[in-house]
C-alpha positions as CSV (number, residue, x, y, z in Angstrom):
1,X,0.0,0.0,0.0
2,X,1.3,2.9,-0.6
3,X,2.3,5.6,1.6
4,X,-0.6,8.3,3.0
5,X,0.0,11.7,2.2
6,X,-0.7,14.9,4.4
7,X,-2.4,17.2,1.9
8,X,-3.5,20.9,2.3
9,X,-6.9,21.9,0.3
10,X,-7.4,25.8,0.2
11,X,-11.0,26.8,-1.1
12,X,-14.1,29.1,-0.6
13,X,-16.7,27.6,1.6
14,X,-19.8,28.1,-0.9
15,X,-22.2,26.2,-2.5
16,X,-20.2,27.1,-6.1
17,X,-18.5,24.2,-8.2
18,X,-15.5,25.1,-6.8
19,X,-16.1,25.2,-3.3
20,X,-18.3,21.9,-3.6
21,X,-15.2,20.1,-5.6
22,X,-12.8,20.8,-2.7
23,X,-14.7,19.8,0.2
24,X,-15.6,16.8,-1.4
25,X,-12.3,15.7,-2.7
26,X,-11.0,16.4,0.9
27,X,-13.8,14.3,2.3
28,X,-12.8,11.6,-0.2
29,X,-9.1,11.8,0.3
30,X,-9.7,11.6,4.4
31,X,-11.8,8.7,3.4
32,X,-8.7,6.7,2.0
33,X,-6.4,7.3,5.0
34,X,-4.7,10.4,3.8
35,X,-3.9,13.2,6.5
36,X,-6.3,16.4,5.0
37,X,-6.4,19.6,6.1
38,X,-9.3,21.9,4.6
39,X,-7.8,25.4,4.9
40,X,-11.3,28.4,4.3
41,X,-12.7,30.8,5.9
42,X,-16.0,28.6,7.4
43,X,-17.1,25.3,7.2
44,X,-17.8,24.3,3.9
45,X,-21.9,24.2,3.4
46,X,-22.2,21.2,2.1
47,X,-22.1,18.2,5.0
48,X,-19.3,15.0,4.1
49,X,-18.7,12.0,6.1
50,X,-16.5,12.5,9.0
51,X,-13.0,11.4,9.0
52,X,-10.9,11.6,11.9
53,X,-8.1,12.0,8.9
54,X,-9.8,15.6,8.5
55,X,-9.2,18.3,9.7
56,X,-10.5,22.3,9.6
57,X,-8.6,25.3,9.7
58,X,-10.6,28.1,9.8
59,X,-8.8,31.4,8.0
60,X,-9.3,35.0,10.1
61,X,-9.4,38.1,8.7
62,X,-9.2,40.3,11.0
63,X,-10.7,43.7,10.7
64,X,-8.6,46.9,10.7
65,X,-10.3,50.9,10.2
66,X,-7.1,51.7,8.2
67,X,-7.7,48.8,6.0
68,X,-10.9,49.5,3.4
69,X,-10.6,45.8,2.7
70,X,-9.4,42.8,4.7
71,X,-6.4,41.5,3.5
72,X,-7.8,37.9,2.9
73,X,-5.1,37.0,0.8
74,X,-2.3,37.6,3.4
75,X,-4.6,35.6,6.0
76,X,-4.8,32.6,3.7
77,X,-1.5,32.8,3.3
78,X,-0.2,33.1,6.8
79,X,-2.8,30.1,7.8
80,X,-1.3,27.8,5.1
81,X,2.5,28.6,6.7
82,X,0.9,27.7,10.0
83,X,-1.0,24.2,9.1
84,X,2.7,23.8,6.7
85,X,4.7,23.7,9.5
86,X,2.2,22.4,12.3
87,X,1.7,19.1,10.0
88,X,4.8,18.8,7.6
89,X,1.8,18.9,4.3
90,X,3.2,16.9,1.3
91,X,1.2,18.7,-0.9
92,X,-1.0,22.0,-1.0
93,X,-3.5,22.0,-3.7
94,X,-5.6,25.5,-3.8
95,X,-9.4,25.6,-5.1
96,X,-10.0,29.2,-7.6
97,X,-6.9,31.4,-8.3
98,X,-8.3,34.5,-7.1
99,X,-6.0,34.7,-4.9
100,X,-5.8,31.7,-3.4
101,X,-2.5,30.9,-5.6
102,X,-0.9,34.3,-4.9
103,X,-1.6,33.5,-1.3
104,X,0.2,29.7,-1.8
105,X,3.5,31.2,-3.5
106,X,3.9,33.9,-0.7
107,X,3.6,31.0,1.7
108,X,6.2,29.2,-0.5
109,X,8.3,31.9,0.3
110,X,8.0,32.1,3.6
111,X,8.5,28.1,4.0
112,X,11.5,27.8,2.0
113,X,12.9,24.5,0.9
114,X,10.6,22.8,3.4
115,X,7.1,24.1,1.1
116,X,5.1,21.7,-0.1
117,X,4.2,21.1,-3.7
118,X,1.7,23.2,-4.9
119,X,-1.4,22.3,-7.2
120,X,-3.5,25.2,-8.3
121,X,-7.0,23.6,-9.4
122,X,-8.9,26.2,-11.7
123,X,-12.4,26.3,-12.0
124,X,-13.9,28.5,-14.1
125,X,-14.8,32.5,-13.7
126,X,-11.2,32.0,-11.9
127,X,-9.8,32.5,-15.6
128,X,-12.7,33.5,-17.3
129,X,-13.9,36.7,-15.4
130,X,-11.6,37.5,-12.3
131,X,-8.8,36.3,-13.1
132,X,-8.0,37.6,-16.8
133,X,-9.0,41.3,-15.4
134,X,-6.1,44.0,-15.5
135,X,-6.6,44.5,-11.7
136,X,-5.8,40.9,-11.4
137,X,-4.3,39.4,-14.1
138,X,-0.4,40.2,-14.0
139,X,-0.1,38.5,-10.6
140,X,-2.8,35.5,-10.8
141,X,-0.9,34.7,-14.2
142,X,2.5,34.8,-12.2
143,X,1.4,32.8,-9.7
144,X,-0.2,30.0,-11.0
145,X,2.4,29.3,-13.8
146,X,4.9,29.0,-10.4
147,X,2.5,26.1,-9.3
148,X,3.9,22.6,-9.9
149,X,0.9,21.4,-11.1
150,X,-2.1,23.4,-12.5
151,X,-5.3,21.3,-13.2
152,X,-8.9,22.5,-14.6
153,X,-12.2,20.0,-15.4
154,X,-12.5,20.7,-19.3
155,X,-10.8,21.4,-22.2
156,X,-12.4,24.3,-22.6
157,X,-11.0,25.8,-19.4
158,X,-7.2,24.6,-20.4
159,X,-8.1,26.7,-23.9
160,X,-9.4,30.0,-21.9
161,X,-6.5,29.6,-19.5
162,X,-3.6,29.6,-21.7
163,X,-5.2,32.5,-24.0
164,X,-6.6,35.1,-20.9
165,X,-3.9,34.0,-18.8
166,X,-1.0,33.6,-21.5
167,X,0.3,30.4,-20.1
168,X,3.0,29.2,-22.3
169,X,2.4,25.9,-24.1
170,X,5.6,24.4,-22.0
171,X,3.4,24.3,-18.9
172,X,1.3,21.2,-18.8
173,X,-2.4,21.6,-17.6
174,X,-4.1,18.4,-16.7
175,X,-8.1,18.2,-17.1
176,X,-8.8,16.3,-14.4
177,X,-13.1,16.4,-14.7
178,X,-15.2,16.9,-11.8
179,X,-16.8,14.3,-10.1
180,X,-20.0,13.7,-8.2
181,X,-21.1,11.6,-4.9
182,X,-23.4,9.3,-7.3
183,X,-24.9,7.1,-4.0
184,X,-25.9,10.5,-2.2
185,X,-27.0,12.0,-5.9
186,X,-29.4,9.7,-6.4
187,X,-32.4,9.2,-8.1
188,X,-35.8,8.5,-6.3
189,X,-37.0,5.2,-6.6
190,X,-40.4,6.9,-7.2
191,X,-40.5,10.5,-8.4
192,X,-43.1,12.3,-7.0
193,X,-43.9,15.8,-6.7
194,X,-45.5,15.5,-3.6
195,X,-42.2,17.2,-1.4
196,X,-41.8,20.3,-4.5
197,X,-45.4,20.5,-4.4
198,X,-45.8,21.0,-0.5
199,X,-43.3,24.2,-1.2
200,X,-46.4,26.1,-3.0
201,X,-49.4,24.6,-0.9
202,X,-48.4,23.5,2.6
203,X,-50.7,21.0,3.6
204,X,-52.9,21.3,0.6
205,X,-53.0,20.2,-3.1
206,X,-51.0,22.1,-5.6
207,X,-51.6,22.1,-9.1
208,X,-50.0,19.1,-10.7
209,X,-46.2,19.8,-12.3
210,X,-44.0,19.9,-14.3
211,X,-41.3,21.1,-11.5
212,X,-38.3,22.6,-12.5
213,X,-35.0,23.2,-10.3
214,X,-31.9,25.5,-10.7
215,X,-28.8,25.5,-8.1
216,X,-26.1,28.2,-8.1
217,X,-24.7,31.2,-6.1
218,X,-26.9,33.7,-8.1
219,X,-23.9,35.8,-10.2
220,X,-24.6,37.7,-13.6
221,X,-22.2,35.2,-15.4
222,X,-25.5,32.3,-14.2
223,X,-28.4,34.5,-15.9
224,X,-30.8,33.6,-13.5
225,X,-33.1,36.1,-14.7
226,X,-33.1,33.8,-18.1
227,X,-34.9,31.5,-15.7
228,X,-38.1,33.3,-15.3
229,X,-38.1,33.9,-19.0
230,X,-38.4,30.5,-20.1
231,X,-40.7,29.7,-17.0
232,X,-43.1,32.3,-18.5
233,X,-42.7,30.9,-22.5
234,X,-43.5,27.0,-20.3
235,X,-46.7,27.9,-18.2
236,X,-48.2,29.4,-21.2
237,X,-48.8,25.5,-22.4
238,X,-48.5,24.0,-18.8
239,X,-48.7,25.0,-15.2
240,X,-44.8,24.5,-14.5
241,X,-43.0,25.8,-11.1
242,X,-40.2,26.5,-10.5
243,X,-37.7,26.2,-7.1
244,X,-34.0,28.0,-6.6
245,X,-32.0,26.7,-4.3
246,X,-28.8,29.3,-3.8
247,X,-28.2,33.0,-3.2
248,X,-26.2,35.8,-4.2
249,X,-26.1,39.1,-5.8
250,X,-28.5,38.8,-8.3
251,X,-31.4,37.2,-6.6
252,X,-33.1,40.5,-5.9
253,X,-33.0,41.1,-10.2
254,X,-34.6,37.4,-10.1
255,X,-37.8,37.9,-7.9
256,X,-38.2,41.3,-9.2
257,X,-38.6,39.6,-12.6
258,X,-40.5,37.0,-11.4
259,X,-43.0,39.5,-9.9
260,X,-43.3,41.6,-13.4
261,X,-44.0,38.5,-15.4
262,X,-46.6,37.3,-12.8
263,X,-44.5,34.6,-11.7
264,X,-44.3,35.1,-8.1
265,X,-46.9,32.1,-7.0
266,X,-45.1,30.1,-9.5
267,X,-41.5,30.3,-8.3
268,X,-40.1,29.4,-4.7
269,X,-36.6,30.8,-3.7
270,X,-35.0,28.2,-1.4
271,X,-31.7,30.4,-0.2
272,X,-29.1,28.8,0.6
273,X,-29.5,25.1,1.3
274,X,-26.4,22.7,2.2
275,X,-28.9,19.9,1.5
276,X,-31.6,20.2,-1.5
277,X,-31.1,16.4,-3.3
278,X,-34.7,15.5,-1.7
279,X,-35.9,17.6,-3.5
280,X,-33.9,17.8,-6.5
281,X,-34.2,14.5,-7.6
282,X,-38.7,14.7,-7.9
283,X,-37.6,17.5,-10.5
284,X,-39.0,17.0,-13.8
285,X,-36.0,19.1,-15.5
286,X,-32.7,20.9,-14.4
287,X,-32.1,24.3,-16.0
288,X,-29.0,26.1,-16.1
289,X,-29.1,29.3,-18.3
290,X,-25.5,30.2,-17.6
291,X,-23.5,32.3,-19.9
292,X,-20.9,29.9,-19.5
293,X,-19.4,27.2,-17.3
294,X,-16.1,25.8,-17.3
295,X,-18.0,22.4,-16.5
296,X,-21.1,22.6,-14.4
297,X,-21.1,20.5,-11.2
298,X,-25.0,21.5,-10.4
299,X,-25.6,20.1,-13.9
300,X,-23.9,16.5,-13.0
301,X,-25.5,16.1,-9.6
302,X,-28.7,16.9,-11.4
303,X,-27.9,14.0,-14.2
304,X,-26.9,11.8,-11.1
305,X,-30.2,12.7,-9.4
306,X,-32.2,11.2,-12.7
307,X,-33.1,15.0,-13.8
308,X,-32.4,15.5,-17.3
309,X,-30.6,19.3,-18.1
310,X,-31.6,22.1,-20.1
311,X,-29.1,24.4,-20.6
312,X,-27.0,26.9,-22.9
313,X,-24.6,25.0,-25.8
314,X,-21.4,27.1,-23.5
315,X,-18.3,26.5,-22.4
316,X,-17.2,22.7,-20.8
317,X,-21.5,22.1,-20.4
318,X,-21.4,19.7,-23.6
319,X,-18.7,17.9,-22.3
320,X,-21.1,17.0,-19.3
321,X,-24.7,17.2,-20.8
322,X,-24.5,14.9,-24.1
323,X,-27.2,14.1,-26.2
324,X,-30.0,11.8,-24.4
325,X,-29.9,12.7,-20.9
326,X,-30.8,16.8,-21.6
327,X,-30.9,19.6,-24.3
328,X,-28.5,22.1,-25.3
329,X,-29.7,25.3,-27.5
330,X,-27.8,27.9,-28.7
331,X,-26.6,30.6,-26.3
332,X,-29.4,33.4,-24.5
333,X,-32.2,31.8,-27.1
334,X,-35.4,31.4,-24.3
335,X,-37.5,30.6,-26.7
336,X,-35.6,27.3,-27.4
337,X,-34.5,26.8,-24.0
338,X,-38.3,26.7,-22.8
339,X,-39.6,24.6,-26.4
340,X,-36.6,22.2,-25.2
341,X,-38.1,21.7,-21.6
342,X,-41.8,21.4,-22.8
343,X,-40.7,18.8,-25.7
344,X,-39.6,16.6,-22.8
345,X,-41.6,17.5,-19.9
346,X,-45.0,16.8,-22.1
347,X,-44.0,13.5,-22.5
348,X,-44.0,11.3,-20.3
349,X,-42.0,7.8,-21.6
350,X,-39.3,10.8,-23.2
351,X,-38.8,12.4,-20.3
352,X,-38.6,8.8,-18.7
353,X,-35.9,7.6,-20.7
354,X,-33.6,10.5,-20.4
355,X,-34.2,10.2,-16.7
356,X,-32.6,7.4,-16.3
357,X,-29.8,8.2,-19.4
358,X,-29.1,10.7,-17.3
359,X,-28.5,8.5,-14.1
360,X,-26.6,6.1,-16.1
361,X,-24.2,8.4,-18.1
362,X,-23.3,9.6,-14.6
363,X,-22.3,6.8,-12.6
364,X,-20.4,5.7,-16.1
365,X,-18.2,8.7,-16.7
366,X,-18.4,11.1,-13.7
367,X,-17.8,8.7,-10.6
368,X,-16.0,9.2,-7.1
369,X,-13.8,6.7,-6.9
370,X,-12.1,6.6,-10.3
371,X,-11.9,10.8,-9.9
372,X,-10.3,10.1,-6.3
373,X,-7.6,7.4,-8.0
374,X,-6.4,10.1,-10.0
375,X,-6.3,12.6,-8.0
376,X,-4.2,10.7,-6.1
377,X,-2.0,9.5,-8.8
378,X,-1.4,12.8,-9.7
379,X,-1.0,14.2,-6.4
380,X,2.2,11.9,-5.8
381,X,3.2,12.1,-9.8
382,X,3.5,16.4,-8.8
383,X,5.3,15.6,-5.8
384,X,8.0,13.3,-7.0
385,X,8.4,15.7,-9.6
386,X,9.1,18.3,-7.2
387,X,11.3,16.3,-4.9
388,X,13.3,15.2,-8.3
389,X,13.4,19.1,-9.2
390,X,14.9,19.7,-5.9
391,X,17.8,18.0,-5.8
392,X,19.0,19.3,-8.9
């Protein structure tokens, strides 16, 4: 057997892909008897088996009145030198650039020969929005091409990353896809709208469905207002609902919408929810009208759940939603989003069969285990590397 590893993971503790990949590849890791230390700034949302191989750190930023912003960055990076040194870490992998891997190569600094490895895992609006801006870029770029290993979940990501973050073509990027817990994303043995319905009419009878579900942190680049538009072009041929599980800064642009198109009995905003798959999978359909996604985790544990996915044709989503468990349309086109969801939700044996094409193309390419096996033969592949570049 080989030999555990102690392993640093650095992420935001939110319901977003990135955030949700992290926690749960620590979770896994702790699992198979490697020493992990999750380094944020709370617990993550989401709740994981418990491992006694686990272990929090919580990151505190504390508050300053000559400082207009709290330097998170220097907090995160002062916490990694601490769990570094407290626990000898083999390897520090970091969740999101911004800044998580300026943070990691100032604690490189500070640690000196005795630093871990460093992984920086990109995920998306890391590259794609934040990371590629002038206020950021020079340093993000800097930083993660110092990693000794950078990773992202698609091929579209490795494409955006070396073109808005000019990483040379010498640096390897690995696409190591996201996975998903397929025995806690899990279908219902029955679906029945009975639990979505009881969200409209406690204790009475609500109209029959479809039911339709959306998960995200609510930021321009996911379009929820998209949502209500192809709600509205649905109920005009069927009374469809729809429930949001999330929250964030453009929630407020959401129910206001909701409310103009006359919406508002029609659409039931969850907040935020570490656990929503009890509801998710007696969904009828999965919609995510992102502008783009690097790969679209809320999209796979909806396909896990049995819940076929309508979204945009964008970014690393095709590599995930293939034909025959959802529909893709062309970018910001709610007209064929909503046709897409009523040709499927009006029939019964389609939507059926995509269910459970969904389920299955799931389990068969996006599983935990084979994810965690190379994870963890990459992992140890970056850190001999390392110790070989070392002695040099």
């Amino acid at each position: 057997m080989s030999q555990p590893l102690s392993i640093g993971i650095v992420c935001f503790p939110t319901l977003g892909g990135s955030g949700v990949v992290a926690s749960e590849l620590a979770a896994g890791l702790a699992q198979r008897g490697h020493r992990v230390h999750l380094i944020a700034s709370a617990h993550p949302m989401r709740e994981f088996p418990h491992s006694d191989n686990e272990r929090f750190h919580e990151v505190q930023v504390p508050p300053y009145p000559l400082l207009e912003q709290a330097p998170y960055t220097l907090a995160v990076a002062t916490k990694i030198v601490d769990v570094a040194q407290a626990h000898g870490l083999d390897l520090l992998q970091v969740h999101y650039a911004v800044p998580h891997a300026a943070s990691a190569l100032l604690a490189r600094h500070v640690l000196g020969p005795k630093a871990p490895a460093l992984v920086t895992s990109l995920h998306g609006t890391d590259v794609t929005k934040v990371g590629c801006n002038p206020a950021y870029r020079a340093v993000t770029a800097f930083a993660v091409a110092a990693s000794d290993g950078i990773t992202v979940p698609s091929d579209y990501l490795r494409r955006e990353a070396r073109e808005r973050l000019g990483i040379s073509e010498a640096l390897a990027i690995d696409v190591l896809p996201n996975f998903v817990d397929t025995d806690h994303f899990a279908p219902a043995h029955t679906r029945d709208h009975a639990p979505l319905a009881s969200l409209f009419a406690p204790g009475g009878n609500a109209a029959e469905g479809p039911y339709l579900f959306h998960v995200s942190n609510f930021r321009e680049v996911k379009r929820v207002g998209d949502l209500m538009e192809v709600l509205a072009r649905v109920r005009r041929e069927m009374p469809a609902r729809l429930v949001l599980v999330g929250d964030g800064p453009t929630r407020e642009l959401a129910e206001s919408r909701a409310a103009a198109l006359g919406l508002t009995d029609a659409v039931r905003f969850l907040g935020k929810r570490a656990e929503f798959v009890e509801l998710l999978r007696h969904a009828d359909g999965f919609l995510l009208p992102s502008e783009t996604e690097s790969f679209g985790v809320a999209a796979l544990e909806a396909l896990s759940s049995g819940v076929p996915v309508f979204a945009y044709r964008v970014g690393g989503i095709p590599d995930v939603v293939v034909p025959g468990v959802g529909c893709l349309v062309e970018p910001f086109d709610v007209e064929a989003l909503a046709r897409a969801v009523l040709d499927v939700v009006s029939n019964a044996g389609r939507q059926t069969a995509m269910s459970r094409a969904a389920r299955a193309h799931a389990v068969a390419h996006f599983g935990e285990r084979p994810a965690l096996d190379r994870y963890e033969n990459y992992f140890r592949q970056v850190i001999a590397r390392r110790l070989t570049e070392m002695k040099r």
